[in-house]
VEXPAMI-174242 format. One record per atom (N, C-alpha, C): residue number from 0; residue in three letters; x, y, z. Coordinates in nm, 2 decimals. Layout:
BEGIN
   nr  rest       u       v       w
  NUM   Ala       X       Y       Z
...
//
This chain:
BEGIN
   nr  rest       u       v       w
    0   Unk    0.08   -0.12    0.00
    0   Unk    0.00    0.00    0.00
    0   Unk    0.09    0.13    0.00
    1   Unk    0.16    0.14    0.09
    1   Unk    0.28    0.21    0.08
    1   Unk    0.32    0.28   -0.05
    2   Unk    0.37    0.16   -0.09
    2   Unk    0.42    0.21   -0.24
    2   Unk    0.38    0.24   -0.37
    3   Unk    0.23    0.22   -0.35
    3   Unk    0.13    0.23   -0.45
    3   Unk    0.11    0.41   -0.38
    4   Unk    0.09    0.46   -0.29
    4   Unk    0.06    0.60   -0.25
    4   Unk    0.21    0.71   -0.29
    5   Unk    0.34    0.64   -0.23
    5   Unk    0.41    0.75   -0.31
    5   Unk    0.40    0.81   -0.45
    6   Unk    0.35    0.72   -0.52
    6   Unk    0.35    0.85   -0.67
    6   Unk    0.26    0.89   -0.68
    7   Unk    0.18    0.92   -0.66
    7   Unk    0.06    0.98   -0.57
    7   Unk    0.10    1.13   -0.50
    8   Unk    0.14    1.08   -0.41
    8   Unk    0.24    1.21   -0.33
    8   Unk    0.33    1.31   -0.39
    9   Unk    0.43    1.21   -0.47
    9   Unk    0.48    1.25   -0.51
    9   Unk    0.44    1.37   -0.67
   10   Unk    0.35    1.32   -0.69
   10   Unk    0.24    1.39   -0.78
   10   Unk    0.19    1.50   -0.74
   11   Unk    0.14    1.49   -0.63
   11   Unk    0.11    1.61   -0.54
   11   Unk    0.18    1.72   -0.51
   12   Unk    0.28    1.67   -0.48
   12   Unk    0.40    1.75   -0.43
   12   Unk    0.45    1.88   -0.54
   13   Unk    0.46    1.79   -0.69
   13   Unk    0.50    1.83   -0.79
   13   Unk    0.39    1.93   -0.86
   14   Unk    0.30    1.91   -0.84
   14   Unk    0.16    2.01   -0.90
   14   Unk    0.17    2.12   -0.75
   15   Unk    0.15    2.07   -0.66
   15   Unk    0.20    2.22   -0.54
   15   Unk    0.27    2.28   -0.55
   16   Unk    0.44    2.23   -0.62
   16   Unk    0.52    2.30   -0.61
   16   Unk    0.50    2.44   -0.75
   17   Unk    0.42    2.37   -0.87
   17   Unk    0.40    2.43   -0.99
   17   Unk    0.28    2.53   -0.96
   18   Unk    0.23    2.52   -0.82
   18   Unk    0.09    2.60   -0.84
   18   Unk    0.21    2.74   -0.76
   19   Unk    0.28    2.69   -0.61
   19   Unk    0.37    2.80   -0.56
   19   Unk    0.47    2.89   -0.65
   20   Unk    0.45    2.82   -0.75
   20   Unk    0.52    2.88   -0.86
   20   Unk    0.53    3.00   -0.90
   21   Unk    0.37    2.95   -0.97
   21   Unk    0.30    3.05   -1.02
   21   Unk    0.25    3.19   -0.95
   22   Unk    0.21    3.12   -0.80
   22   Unk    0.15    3.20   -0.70
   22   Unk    0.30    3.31   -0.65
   23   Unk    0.36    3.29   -0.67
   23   Unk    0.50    3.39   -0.66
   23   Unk    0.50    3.50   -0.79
   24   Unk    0.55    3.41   -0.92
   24   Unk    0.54    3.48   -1.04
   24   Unk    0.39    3.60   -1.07
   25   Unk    0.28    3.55   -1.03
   25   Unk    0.20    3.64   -1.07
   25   Unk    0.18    3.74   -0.89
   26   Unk    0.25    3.70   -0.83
   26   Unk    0.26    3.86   -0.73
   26   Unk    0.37    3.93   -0.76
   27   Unk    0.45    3.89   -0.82
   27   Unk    0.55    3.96   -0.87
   27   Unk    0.49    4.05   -0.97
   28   Unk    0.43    3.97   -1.10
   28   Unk    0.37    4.07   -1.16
   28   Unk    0.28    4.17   -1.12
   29   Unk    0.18    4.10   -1.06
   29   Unk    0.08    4.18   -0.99
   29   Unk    0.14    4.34   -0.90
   30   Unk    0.27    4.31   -0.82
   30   Unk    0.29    4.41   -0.77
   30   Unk    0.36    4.47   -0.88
   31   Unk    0.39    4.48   -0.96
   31   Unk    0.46    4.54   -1.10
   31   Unk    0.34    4.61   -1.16
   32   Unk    0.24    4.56   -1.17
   32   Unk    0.16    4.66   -1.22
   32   Unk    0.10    4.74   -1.14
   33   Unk    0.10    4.70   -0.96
   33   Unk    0.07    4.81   -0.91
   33   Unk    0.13    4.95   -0.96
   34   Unk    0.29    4.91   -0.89
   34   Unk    0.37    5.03   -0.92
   34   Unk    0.34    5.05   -1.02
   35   Unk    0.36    5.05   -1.21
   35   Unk    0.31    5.13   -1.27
   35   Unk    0.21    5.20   -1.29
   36   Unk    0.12    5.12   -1.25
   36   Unk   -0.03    5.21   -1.21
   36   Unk    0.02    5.34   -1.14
   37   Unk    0.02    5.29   -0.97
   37   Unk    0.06    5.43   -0.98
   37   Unk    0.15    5.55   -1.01
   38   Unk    0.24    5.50   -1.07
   38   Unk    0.34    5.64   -1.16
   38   Unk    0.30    5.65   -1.26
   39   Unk    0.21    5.53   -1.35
   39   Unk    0.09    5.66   -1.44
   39   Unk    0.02    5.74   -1.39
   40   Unk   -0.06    5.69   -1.36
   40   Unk   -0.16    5.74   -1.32
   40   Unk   -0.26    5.74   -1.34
   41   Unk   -0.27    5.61   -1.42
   41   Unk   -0.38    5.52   -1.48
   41   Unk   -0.49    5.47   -1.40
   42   Unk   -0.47    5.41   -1.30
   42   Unk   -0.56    5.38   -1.18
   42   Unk   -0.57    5.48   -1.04
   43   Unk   -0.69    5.46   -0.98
   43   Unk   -0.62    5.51   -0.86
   43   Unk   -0.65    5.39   -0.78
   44   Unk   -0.56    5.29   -0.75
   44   Unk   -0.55    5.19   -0.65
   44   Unk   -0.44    5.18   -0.56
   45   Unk   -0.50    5.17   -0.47
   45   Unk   -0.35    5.22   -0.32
   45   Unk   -0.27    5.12   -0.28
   46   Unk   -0.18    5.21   -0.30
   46   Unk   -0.05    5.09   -0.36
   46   Unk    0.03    4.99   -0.25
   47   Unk    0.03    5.09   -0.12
   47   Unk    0.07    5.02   -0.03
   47   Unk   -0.03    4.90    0.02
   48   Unk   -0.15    4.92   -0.01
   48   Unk   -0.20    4.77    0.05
   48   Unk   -0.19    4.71   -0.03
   49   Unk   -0.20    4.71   -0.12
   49   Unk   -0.24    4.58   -0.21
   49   Unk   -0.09    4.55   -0.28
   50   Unk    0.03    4.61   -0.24
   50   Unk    0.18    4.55   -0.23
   50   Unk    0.16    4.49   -0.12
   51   Unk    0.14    4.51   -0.01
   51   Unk    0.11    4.43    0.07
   51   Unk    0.06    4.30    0.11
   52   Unk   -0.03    4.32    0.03
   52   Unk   -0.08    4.17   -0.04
   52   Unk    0.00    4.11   -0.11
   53   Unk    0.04    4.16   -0.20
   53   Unk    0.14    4.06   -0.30
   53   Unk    0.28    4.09   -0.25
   54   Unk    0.31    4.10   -0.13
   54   Unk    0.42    4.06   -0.03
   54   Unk    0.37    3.91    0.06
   55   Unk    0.27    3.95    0.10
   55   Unk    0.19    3.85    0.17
   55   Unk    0.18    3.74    0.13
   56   Unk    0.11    3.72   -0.03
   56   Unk    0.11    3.60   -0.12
   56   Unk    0.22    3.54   -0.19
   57   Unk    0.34    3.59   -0.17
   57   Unk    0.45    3.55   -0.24
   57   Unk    0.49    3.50   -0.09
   58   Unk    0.52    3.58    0.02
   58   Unk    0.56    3.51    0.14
   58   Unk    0.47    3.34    0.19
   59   Unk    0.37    3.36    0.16
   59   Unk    0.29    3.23    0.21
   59   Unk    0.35    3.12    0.09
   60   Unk    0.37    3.15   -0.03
   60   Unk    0.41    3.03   -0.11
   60   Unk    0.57    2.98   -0.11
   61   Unk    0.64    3.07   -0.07
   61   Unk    0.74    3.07    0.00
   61   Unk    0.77    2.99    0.12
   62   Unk    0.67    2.98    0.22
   62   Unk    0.66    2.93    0.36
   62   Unk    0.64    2.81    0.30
   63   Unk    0.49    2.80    0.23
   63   Unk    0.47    2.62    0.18
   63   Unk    0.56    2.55    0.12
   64   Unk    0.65    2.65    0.01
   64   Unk    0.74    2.59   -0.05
   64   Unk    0.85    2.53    0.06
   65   Unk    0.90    2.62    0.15
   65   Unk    1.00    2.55    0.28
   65   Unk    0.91    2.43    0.34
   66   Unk    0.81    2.39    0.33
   66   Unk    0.75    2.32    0.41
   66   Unk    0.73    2.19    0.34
   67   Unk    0.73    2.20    0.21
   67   Unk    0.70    2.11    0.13
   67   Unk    0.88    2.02    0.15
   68   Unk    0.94    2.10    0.14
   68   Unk    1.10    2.05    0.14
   68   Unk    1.13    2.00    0.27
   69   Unk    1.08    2.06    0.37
   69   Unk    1.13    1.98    0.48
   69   Unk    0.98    1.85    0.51
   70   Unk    0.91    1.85    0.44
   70   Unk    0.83    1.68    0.43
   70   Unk    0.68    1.70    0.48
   71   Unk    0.68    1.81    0.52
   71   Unk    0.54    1.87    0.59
   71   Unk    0.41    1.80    0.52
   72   Unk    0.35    1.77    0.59
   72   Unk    0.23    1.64    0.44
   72   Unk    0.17    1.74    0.38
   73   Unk    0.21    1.72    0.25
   73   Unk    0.14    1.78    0.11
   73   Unk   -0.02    1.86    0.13
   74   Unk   -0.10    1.79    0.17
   74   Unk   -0.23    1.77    0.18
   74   Unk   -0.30    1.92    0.26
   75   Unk   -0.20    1.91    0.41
   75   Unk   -0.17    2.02    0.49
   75   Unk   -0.16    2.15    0.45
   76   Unk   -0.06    2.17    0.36
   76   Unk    0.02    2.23    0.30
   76   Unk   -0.05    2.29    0.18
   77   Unk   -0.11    2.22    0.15
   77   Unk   -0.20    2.28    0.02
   77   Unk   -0.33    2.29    0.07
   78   Unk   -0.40    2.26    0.15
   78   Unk   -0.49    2.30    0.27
   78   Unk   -0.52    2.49    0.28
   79   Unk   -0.38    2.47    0.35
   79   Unk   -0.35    2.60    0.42
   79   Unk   -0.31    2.71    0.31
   80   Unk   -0.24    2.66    0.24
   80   Unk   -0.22    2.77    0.12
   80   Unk   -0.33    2.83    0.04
   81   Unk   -0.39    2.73   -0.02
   81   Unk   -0.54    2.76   -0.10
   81   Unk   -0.58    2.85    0.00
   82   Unk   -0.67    2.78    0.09
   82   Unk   -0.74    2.90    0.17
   82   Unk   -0.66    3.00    0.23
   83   Unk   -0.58    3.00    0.23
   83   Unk   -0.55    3.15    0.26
   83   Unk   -0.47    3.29    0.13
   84   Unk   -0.49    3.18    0.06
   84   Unk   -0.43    3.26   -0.13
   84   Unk   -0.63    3.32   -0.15
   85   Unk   -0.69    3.23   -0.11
   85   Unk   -0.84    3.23   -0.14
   85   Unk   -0.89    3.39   -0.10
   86   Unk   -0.84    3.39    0.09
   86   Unk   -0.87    3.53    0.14
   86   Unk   -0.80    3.62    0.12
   87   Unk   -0.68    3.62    0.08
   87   Unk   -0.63    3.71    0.01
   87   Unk   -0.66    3.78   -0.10
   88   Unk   -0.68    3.68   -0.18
   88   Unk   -0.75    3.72   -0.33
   88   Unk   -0.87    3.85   -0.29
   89   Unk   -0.93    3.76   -0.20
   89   Unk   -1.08    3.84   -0.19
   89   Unk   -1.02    4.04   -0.10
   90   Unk   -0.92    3.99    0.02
   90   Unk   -0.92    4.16    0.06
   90   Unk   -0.82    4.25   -0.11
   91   Unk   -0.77    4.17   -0.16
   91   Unk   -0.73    4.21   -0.25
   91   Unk   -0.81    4.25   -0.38
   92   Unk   -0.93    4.20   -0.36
   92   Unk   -1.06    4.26   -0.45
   92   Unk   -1.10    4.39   -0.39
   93   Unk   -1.15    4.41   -0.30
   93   Unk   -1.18    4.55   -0.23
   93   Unk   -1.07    4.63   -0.26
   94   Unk   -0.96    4.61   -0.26
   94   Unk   -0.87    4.72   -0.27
   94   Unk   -0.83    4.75   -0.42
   95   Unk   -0.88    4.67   -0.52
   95   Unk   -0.87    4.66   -0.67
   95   Unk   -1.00    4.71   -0.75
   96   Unk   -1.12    4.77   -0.66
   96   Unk   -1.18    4.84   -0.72
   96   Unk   -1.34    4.74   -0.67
   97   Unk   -1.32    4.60   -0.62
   97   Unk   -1.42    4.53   -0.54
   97   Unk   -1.52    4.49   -0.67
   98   Unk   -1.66    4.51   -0.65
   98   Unk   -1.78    4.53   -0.80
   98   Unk   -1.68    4.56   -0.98
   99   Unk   -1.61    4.65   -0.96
   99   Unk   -1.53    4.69   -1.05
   99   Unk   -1.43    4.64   -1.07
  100   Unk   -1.39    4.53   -1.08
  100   Unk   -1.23    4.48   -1.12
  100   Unk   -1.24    4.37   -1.13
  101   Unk   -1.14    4.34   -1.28
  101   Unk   -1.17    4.20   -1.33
  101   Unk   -1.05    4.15   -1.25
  102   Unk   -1.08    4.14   -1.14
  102   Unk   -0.96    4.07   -1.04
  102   Unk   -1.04    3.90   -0.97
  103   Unk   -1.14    3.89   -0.98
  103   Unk   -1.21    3.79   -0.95
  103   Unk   -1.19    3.66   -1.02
  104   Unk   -1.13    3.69   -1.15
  104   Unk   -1.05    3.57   -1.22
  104   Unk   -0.96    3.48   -1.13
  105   Unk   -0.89    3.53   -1.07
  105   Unk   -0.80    3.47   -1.01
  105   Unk   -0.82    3.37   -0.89
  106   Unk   -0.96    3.38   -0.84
  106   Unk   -1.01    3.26   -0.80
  106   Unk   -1.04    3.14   -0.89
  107   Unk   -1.03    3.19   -1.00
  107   Unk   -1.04    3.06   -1.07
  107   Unk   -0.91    2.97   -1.06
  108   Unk   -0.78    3.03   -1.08
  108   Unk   -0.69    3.02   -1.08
  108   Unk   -0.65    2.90   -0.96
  109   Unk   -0.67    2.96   -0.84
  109   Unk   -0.67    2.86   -0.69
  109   Unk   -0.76    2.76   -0.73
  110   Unk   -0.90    2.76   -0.79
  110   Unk   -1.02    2.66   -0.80
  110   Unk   -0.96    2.56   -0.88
  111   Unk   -0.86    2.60   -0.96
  111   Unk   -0.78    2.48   -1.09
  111   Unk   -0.65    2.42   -0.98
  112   Unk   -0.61    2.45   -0.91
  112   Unk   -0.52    2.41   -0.88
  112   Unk   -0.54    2.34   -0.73
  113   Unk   -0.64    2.35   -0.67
  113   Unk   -0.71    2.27   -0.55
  113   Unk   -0.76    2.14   -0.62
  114   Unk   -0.80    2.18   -0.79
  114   Unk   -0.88    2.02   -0.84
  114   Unk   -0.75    1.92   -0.85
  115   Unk   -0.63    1.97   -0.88
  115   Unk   -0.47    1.94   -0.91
  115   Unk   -0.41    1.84   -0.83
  116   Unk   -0.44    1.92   -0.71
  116   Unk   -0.35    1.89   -0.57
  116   Unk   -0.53    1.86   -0.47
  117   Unk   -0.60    1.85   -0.45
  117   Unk   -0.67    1.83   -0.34
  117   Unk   -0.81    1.73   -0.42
  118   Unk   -0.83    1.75   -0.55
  118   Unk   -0.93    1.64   -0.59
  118   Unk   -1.09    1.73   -0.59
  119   Unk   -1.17    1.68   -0.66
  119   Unk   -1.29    1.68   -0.65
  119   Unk   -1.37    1.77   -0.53
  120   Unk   -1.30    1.70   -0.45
  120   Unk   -1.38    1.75   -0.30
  120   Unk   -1.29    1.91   -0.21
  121   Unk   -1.18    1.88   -0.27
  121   Unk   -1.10    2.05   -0.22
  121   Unk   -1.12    2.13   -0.33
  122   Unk   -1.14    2.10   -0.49
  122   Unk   -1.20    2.20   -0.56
  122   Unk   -1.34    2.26   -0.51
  123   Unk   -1.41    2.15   -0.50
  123   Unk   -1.56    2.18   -0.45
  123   Unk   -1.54    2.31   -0.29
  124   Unk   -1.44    2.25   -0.21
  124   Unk   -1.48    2.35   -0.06
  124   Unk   -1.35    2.48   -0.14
  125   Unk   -1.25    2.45   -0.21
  125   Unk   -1.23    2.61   -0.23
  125   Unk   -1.30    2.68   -0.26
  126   Unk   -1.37    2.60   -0.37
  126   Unk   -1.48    2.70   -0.46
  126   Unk   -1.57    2.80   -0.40
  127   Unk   -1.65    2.68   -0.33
  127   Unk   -1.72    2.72   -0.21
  127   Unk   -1.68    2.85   -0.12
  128   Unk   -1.55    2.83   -0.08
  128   Unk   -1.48    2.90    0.02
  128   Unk   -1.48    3.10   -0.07
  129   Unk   -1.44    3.07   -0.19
  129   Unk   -1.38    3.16   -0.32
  129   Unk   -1.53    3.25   -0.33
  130   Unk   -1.66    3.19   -0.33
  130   Unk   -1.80    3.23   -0.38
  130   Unk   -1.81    3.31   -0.26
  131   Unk   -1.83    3.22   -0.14
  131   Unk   -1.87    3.33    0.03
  131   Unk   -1.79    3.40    0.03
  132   Unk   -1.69    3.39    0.03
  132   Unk   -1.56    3.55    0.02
  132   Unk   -1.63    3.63   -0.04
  133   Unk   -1.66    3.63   -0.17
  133   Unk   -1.66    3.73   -0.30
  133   Unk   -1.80    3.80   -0.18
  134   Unk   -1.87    3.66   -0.15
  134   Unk   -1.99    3.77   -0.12
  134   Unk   -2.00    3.84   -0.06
  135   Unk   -1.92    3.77    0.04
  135   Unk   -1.92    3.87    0.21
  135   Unk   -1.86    4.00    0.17
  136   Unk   -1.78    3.99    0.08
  136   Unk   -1.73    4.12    0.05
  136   Unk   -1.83    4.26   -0.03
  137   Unk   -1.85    4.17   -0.12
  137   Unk   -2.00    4.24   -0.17
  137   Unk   -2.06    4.27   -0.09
  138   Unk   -2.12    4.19    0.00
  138   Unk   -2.23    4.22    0.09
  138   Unk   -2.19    4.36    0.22
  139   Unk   -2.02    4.40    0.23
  139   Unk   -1.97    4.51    0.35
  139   Unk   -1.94    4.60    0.23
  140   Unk   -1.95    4.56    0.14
  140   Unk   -1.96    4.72    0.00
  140   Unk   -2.09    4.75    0.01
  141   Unk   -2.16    4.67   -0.02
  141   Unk   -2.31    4.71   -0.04
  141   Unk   -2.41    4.76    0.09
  142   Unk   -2.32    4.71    0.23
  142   Unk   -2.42    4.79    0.35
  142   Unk   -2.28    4.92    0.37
  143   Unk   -2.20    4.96    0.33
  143   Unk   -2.11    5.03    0.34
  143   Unk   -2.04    5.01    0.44
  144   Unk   -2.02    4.90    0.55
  144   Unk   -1.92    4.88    0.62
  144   Unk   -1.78    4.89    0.56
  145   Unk   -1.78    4.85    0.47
  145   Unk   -1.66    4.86    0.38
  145   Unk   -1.66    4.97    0.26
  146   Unk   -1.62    5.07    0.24
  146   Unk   -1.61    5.19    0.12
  146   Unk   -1.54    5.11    0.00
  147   Unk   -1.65    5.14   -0.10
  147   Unk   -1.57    5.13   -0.26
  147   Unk   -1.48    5.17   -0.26
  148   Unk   -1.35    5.11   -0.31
  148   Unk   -1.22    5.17   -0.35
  148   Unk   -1.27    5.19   -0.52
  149   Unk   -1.29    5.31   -0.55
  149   Unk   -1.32    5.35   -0.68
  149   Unk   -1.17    5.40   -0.77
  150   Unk   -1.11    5.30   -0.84
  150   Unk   -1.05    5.28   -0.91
  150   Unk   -1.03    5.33   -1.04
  151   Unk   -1.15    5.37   -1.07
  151   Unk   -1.14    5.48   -1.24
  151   Unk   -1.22    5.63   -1.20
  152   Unk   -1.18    5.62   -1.13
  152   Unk   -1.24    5.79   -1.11
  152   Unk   -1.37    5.81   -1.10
  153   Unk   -1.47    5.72   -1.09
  153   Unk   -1.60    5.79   -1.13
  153   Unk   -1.64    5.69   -1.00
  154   Unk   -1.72    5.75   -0.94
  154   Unk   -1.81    5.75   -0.81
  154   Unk   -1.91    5.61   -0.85
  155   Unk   -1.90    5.58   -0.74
  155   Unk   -1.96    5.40   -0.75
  155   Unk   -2.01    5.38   -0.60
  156   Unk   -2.15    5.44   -0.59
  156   Unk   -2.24    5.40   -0.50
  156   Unk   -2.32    5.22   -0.44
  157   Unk   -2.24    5.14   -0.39
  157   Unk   -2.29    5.00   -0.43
  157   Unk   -2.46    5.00   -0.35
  158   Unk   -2.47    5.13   -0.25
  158   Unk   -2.59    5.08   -0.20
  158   Unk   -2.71    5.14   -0.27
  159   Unk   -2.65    5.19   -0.38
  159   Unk   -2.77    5.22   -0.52
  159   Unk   -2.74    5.08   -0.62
  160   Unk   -2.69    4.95   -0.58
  160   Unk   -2.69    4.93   -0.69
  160   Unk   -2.66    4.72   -0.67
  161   Unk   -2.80    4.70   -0.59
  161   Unk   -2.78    4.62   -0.52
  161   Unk   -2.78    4.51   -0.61
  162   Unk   -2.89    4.52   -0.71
  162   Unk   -2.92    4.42   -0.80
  162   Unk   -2.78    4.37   -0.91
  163   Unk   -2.71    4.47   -0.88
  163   Unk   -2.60    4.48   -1.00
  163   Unk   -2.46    4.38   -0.97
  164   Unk   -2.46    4.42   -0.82
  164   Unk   -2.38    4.40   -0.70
  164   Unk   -2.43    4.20   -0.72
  165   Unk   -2.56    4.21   -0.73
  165   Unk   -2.61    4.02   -0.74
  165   Unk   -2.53    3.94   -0.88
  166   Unk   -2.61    4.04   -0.94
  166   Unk   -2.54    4.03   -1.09
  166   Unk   -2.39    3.95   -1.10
  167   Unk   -2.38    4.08   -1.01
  167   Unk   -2.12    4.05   -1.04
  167   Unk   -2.15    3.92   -0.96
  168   Unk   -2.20    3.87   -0.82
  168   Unk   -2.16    3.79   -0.78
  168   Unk   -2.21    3.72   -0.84
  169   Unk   -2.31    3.65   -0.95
  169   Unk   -2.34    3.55   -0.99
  169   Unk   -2.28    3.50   -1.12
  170   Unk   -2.21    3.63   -1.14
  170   Unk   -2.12    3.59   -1.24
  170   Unk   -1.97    3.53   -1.25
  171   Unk   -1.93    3.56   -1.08
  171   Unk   -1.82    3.52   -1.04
  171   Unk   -1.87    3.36   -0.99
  172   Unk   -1.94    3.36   -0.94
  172   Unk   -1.96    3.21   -0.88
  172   Unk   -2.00    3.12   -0.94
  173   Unk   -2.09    3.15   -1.08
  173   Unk   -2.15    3.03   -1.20
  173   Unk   -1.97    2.97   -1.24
  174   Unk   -1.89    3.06   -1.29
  174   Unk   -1.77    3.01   -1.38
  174   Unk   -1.71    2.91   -1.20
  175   Unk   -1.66    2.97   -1.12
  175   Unk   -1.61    2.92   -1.00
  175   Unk   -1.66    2.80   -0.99
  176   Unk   -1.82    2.78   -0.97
  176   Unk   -1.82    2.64   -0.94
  176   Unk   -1.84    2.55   -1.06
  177   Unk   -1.85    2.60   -1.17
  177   Unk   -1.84    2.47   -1.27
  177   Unk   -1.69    2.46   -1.29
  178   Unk   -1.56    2.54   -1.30
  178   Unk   -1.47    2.52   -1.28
  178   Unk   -1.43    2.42   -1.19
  179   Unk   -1.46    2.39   -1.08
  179   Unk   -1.45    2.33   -0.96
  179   Unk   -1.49    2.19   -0.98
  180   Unk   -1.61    2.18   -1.05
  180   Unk   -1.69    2.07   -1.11
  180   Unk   -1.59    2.01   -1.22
  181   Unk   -1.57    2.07   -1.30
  181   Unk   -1.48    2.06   -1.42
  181   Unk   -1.34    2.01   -1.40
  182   Unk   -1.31    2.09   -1.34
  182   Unk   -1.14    2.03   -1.31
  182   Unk   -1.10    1.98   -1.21
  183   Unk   -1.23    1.93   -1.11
  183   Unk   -1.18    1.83   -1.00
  183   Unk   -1.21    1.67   -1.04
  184   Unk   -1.34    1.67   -1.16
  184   Unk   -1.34    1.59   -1.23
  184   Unk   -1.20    1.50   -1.35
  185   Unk   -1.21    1.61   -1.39
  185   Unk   -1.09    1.57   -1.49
  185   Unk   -0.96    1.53   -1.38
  186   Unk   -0.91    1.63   -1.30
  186   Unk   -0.83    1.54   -1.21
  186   Unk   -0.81    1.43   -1.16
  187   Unk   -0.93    1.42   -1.11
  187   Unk   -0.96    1.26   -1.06
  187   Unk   -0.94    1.16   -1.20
  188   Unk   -1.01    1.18   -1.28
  188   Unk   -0.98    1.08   -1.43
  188   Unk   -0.87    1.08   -1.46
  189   Unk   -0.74    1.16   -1.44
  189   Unk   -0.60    1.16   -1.47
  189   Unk   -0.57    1.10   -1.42
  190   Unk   -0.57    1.10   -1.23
  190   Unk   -0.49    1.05   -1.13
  190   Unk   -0.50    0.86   -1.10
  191   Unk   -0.68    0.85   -1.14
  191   Unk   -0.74    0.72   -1.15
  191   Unk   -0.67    0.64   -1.30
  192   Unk   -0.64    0.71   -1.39
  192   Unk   -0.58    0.65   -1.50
  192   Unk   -0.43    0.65   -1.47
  193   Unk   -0.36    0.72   -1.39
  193   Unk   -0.19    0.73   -1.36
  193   Unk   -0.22    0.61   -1.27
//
């Protein structure tokens, strides 16, 4: 049994280490286009938080990646990463314009790579995890607990604009959970045919 589970793991390992990869490279980018944002002057999104975040998310894949090397179980490890790449994503929407910004892709992103590393059923609860974020965040724009970070200059009342506000989130969550559906599937059919 044993040795029927190492390539398995080892599979694992190797699709986590390709997802921390990525999760590095696109905060690198990500913070790269902060800063030129702001010395255009093309956006107005504030730069210190949301470098902040993509200090944050390059540091956590960083941590997994040391942890993966010293043997930490995979499982754990990709656990703890997803969901918290998940909540980051999401304070990192509020500060990227929240309703306004095609930044909500990027849950897709985690949703493909939980089906990779976690199967069927961790696609399914990131997904899950990825939709309640978006909303709860919607939902502290929309009673104003949370202020629109208005991003192109023009004034964006969410508590005029509730039905709209349903809209974005139903549009974020249809692609999220058939993704989830989709590529925790196909994972499984890879991993069952390897």
């Amino acid at each position: 049994m044993d040795t029927l589970s190492r390539p398995s793991e080892t599979d694992e390992v190797h699709d986590l280490q390709l997802v921390l990869l990525a999760s590095g490279v696109i905060s690198v980018v990500l913070g790269s286009v902060v800063i030129l944002a702001e010395q255009t002057g093309v956006l107005d999104i504030p730069a210190a938080e949301t470098l902040l975040l993509c200090g944050l998310a390059g540091a956590i894949a960083s941590v997994a990646w040391l942890s993966l090397r010293v043997h930490l179980p995979v499982r754990r490890v990709a656990w703890s990463t997803l969901g918290l790449s998940t909540v980051i994503i999401s304070v990192a929407l509020h500060y990227t314009g929240g309703p306004q910004t095609p930044m909500p892709a990027f849950y897709l992103l985690v949703i493909v790579a939980a089906s990779f590393v976690l199967g069927r059923r961790g696609a399914n609860l990131i997904a899950g995890l990825s939709v309640l974020s978006y909303a709860l965040l919607l939902f502290l724009e929309y009673t104003g607990t949370l202020p629109i970070v208005s991003i192109w200059r023009v004034p964006f009342d969410a508590r005029n604009k509730g039905a709209l506000l349903i809209i974005n989130w139903l549009a974020v969550a249809t692609p999220a959970m058939l993704t989830a559906f989709l590529g925790g599937s196909l994972a499984e059919r890879l991993k069952t045919r390897n």
